[in-house]
N, C-alpha and C positions, 0 to 999 in steps of 0.2 A: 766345189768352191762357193756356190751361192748357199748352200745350205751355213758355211761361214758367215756372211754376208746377214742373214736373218738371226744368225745369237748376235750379230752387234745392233740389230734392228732390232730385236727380243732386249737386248738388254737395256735398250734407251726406253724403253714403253714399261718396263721392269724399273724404272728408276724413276718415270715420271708419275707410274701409280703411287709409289713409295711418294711422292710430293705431293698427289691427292690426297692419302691418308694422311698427310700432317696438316694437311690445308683444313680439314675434317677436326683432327685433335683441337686444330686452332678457332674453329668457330665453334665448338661444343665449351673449350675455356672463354671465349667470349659470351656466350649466353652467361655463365657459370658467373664473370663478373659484373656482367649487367642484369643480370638475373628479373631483377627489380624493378626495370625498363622496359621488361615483355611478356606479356601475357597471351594463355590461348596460342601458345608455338603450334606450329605444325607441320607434318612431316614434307609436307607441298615447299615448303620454304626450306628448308634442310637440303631438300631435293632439286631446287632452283638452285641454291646457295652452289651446286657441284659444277653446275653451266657455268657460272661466273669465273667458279676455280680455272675449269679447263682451258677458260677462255686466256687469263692470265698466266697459264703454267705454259702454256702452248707458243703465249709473245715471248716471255719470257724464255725458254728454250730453243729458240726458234734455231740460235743459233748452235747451241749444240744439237740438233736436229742435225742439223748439218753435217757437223765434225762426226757423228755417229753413221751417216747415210750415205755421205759421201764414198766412190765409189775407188776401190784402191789397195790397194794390200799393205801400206802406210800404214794404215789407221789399227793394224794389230801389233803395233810393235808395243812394247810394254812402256816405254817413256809416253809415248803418245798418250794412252790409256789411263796411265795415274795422272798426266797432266788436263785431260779430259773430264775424269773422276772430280779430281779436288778444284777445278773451275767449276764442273757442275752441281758442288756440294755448296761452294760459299758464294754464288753469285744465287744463288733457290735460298740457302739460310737467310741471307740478307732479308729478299723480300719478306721471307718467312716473317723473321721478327718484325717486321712493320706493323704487322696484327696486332704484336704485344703494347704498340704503343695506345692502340682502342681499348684495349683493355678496362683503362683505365682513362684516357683523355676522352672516350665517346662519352661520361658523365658528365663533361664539362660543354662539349660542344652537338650531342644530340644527333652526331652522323657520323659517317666514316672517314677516317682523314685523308685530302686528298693530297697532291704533290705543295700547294702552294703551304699549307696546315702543315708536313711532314718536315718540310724545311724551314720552319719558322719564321715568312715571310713579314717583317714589321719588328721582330723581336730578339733581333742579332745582339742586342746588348744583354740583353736578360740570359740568354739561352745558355752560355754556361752552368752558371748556379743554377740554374733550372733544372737543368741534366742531371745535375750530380745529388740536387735535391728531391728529384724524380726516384732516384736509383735509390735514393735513400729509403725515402719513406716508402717505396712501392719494392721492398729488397726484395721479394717473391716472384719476381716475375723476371729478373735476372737468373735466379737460382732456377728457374721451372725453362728457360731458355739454353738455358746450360744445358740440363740432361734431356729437353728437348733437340737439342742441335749431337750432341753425341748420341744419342737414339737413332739420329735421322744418316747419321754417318756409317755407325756400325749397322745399319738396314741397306746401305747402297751398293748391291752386287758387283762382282766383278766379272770382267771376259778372259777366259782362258785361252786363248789363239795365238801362235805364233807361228813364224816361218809358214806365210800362207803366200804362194804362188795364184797369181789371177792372170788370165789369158784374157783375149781380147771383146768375145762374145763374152765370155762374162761381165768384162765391165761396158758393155751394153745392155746387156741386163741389168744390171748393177743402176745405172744410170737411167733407166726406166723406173725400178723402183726409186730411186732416189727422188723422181719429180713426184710422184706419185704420194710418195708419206711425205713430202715437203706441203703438199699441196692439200693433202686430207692435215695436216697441222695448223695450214692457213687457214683452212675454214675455223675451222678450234678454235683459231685466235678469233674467229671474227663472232663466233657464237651460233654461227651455218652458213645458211646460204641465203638468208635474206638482203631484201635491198642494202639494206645500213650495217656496219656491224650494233651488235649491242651495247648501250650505254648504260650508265648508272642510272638513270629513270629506269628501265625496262623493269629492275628488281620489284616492282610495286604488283607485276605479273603474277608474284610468289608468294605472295602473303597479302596482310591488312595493311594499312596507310602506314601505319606505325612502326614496321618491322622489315624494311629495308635494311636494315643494316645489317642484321640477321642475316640475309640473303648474299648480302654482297664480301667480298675478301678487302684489307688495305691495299695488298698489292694492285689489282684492279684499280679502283679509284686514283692509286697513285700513278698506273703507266695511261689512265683515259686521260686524265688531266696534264702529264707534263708536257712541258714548250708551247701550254695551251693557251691563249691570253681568250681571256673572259668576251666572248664572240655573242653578242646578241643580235635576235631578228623580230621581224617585224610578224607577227602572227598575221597580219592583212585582217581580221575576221570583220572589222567594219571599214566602212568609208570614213571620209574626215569628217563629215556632215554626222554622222550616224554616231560615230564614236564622241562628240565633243556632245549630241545630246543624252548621253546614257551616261559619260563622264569626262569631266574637265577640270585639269589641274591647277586653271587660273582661277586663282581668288584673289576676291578684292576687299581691302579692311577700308571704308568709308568712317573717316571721322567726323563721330559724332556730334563731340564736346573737346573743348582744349584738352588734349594729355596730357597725361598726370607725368610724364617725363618720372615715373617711379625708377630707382635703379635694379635690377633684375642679377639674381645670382638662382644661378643653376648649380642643384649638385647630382652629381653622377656618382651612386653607392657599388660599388662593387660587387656582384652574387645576390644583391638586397632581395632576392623571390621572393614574392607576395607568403609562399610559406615559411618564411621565417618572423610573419611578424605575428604581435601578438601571440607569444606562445612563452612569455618571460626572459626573451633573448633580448628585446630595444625597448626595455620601458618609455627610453628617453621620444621613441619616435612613435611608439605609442602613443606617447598623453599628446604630442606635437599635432598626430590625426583627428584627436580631439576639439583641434584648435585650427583646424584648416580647412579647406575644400577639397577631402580625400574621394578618390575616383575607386570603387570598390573592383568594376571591372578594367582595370591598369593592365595594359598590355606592352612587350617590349617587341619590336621587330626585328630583332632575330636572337641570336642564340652565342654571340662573341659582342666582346669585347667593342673590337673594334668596328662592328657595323653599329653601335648604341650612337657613337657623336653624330655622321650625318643625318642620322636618322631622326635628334633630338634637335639638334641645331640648325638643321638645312632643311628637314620634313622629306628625306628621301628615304625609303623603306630598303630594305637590304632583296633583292629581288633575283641576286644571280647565287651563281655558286662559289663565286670570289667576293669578299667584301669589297665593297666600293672604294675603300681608300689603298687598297690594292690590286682593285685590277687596273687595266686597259685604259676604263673610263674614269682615273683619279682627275686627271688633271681637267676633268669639265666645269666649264664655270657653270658655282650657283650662287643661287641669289638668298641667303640665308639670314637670319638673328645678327650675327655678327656685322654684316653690310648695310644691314637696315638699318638695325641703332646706330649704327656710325653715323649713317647719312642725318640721322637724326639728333647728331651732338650726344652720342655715348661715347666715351670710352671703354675700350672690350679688351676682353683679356682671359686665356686660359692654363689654366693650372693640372698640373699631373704628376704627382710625385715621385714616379719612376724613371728611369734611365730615359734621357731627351732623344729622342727617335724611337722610344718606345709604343711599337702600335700603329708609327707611321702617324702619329695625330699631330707633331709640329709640323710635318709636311700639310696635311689636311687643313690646318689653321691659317698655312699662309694661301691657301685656295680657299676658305671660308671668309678670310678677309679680318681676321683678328691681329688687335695690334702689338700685341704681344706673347708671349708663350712662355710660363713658368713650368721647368723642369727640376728633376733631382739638382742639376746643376747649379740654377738659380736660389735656390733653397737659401736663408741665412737663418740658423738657428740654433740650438743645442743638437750634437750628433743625435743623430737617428736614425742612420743607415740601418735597416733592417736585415742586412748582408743578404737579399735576392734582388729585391724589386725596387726598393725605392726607400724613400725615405716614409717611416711613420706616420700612419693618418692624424694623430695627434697633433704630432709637432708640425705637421705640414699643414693642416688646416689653419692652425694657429699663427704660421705663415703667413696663409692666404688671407684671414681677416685683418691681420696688422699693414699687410701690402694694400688692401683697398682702401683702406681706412686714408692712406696717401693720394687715391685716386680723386680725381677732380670730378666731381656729379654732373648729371648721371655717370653712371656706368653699367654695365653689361660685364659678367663673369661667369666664368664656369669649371667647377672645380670635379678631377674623375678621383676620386678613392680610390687605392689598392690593398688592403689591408685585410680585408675579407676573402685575398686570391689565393690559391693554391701556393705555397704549402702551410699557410692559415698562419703565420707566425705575427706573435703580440709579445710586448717587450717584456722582458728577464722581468721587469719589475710588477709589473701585474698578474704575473705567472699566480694563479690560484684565487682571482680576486674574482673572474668572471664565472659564470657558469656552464659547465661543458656543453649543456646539450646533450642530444640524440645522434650528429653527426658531426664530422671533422670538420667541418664550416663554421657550426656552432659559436665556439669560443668567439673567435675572431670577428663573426656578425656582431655579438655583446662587444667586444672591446670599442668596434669601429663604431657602433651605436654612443657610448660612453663618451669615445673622442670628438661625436658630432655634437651630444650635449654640451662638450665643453667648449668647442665651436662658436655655438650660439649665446654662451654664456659670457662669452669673451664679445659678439660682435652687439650683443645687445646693448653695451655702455657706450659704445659710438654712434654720433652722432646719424651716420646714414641709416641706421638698424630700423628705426617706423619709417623712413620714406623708400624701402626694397621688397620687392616682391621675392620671393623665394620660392623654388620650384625642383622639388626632389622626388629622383625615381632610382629606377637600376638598372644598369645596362642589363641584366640580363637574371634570370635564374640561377639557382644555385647546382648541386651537381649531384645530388643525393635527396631529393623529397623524399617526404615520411608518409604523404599520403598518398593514396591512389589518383584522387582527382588531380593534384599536381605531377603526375607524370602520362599525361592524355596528352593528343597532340595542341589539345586546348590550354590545361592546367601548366606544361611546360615553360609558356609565355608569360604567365602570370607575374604582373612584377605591380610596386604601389607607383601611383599616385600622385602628388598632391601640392597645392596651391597656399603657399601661406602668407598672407600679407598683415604683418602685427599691427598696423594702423585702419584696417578695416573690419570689424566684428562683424559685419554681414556675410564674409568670405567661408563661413565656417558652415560642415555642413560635408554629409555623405552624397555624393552623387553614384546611381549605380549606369549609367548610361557607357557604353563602349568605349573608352581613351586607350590612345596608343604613343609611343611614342613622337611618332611623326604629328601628334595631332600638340603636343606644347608651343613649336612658332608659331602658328596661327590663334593660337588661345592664347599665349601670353601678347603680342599686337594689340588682338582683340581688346581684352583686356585695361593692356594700355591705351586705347583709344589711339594705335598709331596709325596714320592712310598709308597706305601702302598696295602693290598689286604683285603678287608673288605666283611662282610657280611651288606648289605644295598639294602632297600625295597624301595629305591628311586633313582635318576637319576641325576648326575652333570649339572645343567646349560648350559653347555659344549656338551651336549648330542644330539644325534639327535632322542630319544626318547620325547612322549608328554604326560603321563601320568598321572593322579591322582587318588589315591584311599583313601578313608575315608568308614567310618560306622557307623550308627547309628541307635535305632528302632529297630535292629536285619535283618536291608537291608546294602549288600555292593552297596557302589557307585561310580563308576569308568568313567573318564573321558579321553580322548583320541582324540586329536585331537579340532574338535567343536562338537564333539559327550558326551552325559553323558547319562549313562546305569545304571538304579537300577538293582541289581540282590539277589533277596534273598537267596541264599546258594545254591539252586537247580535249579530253572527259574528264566529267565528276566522277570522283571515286566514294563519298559518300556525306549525305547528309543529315547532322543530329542537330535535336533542341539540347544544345548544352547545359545549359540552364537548369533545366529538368531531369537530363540526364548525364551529368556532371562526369559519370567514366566512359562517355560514348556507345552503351553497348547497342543502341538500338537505331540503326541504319533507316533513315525514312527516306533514301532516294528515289525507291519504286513506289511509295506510298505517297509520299507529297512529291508530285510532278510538277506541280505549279510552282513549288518553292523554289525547289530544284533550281529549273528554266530560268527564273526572275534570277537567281542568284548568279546562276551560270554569268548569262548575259552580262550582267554587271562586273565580274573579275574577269571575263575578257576583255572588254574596254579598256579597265584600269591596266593588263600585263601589258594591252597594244598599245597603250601612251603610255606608260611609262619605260619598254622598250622602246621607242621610235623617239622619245624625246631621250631617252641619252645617247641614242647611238646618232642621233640630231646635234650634238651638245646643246641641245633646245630647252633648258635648266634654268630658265633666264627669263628675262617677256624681251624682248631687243627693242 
């Protein structure tokens, strides 16, 4: 009888290899379509990449672990078995396909998606047409899931056992083994038998800074993170004394001279990456950098969408593995652009021309302190529903300059573009007028560039157009660089720039010094000569500091100088002169010691204030 007992224990270890091998297929077709995103693979990461599998096939299973191990003569009846069978086929496909959605969305967001990303947290309006838009244009990877999933079915053994009699010492036996492979499973899940189980950091064990992803499965990522809310701590590594001399978030803008009370419009370009410009795609914003205070090295802090606003409008850097306007800590007050020009006789206002709750940013606006919120909703103007996302950058821009034009001066705006996002769509009517490009972003960059010429071409006959400072960037990178330097953990972040103030010819002018997002509120203040004392994780233009910090992957990355330093939470993982060596290849951690250290030092400070002040809601000066 127990030799019964080991084909249904043989045949579960027979089915779960058959779910290694496809977890194997699955990360060989992910490299295949990121291909482009990894360099220098290596068999060590392939080979890590199997820990992670087993770790996830094993949570995953756990309970048919059970239903197979359990001890019983039940468990050979044939209804049991096929009911067995086809649970343990479509609750493993499931995950399965989770992979397929990296395939293709890790171009847009640079990691693996976790539970919060899988579910669409912030984009419940959009995610229909999304879906179907997805399926569309990416039709290959429904088709390769199909005979992926019927592959993985006609491979799934069966048990031939019937009419099996079990006596009582055997199901004490029975029951001995049954803890026994329950319990070598639970290890499985945990990754052994260390202190912690293993997390999605660990993956950096298997490879270079860059190739975590590589290492890790969806599934994974999605069962370490669900029911998780965004839990930060306090690293300790200084005293309060020790940390506010190495770095301190409070800054203070001391007025100079009366200000200029200029009115301030922000634009936020969709995908705008530093490598899309100059290359015949935005003439229009081209000859604009001509005429401005362009930042050569423009950096975005992080890699979505939706970590770009507080990062541009409050000076908070995206620092966890949930975006801030989605996790935990949405609802902490800060003291932001929006609050401050208020107090200062602006009126403020934000614009986004997709479906209102899109992104979670009207929520984030009534906690920035903004007094109003222009949506698809609010919209009034010739249809332009682009049947996904929103209404047209065209007509909506055109929108927003004829709604300011109503506004009482100053004022304070800021407009996000979506026209340049996935699935890249520009209207029937220009179909053929732009040029394609090298990538499916391409077009769409040219249209929305077109639509912002005409933008300015419209706000320039109004009256507030010489008394507005203007200040455009990108929330973020695009999803297909062309060159190698733009897909380093450096070139990724790369986004412009730039300061335009049509009433000032002195404004104009290349600076190559380190800007990031977080660093626009305290340089536009500055700027405007406004007093004020802010809590901000970035640095005024003005500044003789050179800093950048971003995160992604579960690595901070911090820039300083011509130096960039990964440091994973606890050690540096490596440090290059970018600048010079523009695709990272040459590691100077064990050579420059000194750099090292100096840098170390200082992105510790910065994680332990800025951990302990949100999980303080200490965002504020009180």
């Amino acid at each position: 009888m127990m030799h019964n007992y080991f084909e249904s224990v043989k045949l579960f270890f027979k089915r779960i290899f058959i779910v290694l091998f496809v977890y194997q297929i699955c990360r060989i077709l992910f490299y295949f379509f990121n291909r482009n995103s990894f360099e220098n693979i290596s068999v060590k990461g392939f080979l890590g990449g199997i820990h992670f599998d087993l770790s996830a096939i094993a949570y995953i299973n756990l309970i048919f672990a059970l239903f197979h191990f359990i001890p019983g003569e039940f468990k050979y009846k044939p209804t049991y078995q096929k009911v067995l069978k086809i649970g343990f086929y479509f609750v493993n496909l499931i995950f399965i396909l989770t992979n397929f959605v990296d395939f293709e969305y890790y171009k847009f967001t640079g990691r693996r998606s976790t539970f919060g990303m899988i579910t669409a947290t912030g984009m419940e309006n959009e995610i229909g047409g999304l879906i179907f838009s997805f399926l569309t244009e990416f039709w290959y990877l429904p088709l390769i899931a199909f005979l992926l999933g019927l592959a993985f079915w006609k491979a799934l053994p069966n048990i031939k056992l019937v009419n099996i009699t079990v006596g009582s010492k055997t199901i004490l036996k029975q029951s001995i083994l049954f803890v026994l492979f329950t319990g070598i499973l639970i290890v499985t899940g945990r990754g052994g038998f260390q202190k912690k189980p293993i997390k999605i950091v660990d993956a950096i064990n298997y490879g270079s800074i860059n190739q975590s992803a590589l290492v890790l499965n969806t599934p994974f990522c999605i069962l370490t993170t669900m029911g998780k809310k965004e839990t930060l701590e306090s690293p300790k590594f200084y005293s309060e004394t020790e940390l506010n001399a190495i770095f301190n978030p409070i800054t203070i803008v001391k007025e100079t001279e009366k200000s200029s009370k200029k009115n301030v419009v922000i634009l936020i370009l969709e995908s705008f990456g530093r490598e899309n410009l100059q290359r015949g795609q935005t003439p229009f914003l081209d000859n604009l950098i001509n005429k401005s205070l362009f930042f050569e090295n423009g950096f975005a802090n992080g890699k979505l969408s939706i970590d770009a606003v507080p990062s541009t409008l409050s000076s908070i850097p995206s620092l966890m593995n949930t975006s801030l306007i989605t996790s935990s800590y949405s609802i902490n007050e800060v003291y932001g652009l929006p609050k401050i020009l208020k107090e200062n006789g602006y009126k403020t206002a934000f614009f986004h021309g997709a479906f209102n709750g899109s992104q979670n940013f009207d929520q984030y606006c009534k906690v920035a302190g903004f007094d109003d919120y222009f949506g698809k909703n609010e919209y009034i103007g010739p249809e332009a529903f682009d049947g996904k996302w929103g209404i047209f950058d065209e007509e909506f821009l055109q929108f927003f300059a004829g709604k300011m034009s109503k506004f009482k001066e100053p004022f304070f705006t800021t407009l996000f573009t979506i026209s340049s996002h996935n699935p890249y769509i520009i209207p029937e009517k220009y179909k053929g007028k732009f040029p394609k490009g090298t990538t499916k972003i391409q077009e769409s960059i040219a249209y929305s560039d077109y639509a912002l010429e005409q933008f300015f071409k419209t706000a320039s006959k109004y009256d507030w157009y010489k008394n507005t400072l203007f200040v455009i960037t990108a929330d973020h990178t695009s999803s297909e660089p062309t060159e190698k330097k733009f897909k380093t953990n450096v070139g990724k972040f790369r986004v412009p720039i730039l300061f335009f103030d049509p009433s000032n010819p002195e404004m104009i002018g290349k600076n190559y010094k380190n800007l990031q997002q977080i660093d626009i509120m305290p340089s536009i203040l500055d700027y405007l000569n406004i007093e004020s004392k802010m809590v901000t994780y970035g640095k005024s233009y003005q500044s003789d500091k050179d800093f950048v910090v971003y995160y992604l992957d579960n690595i901070y990355h911090y820039i300083s100088g011509d130096y960039y330093l990964a440091f994973d939470g606890t050690k540096s993982l490596g440090l290059y002169n970018f600048k010079k060596d523009e695709l990272l290849k040459s590691n100077l951690l064990k050579t420059n010691n000194f750099k090292a250290a100096e840098m170390e030092k200082f992105i510790k400070a910065y994680i332990q204030s800025f951990n302990e002040r949100m999980i303080g809601n200490k965002l504020t000066i009180q």
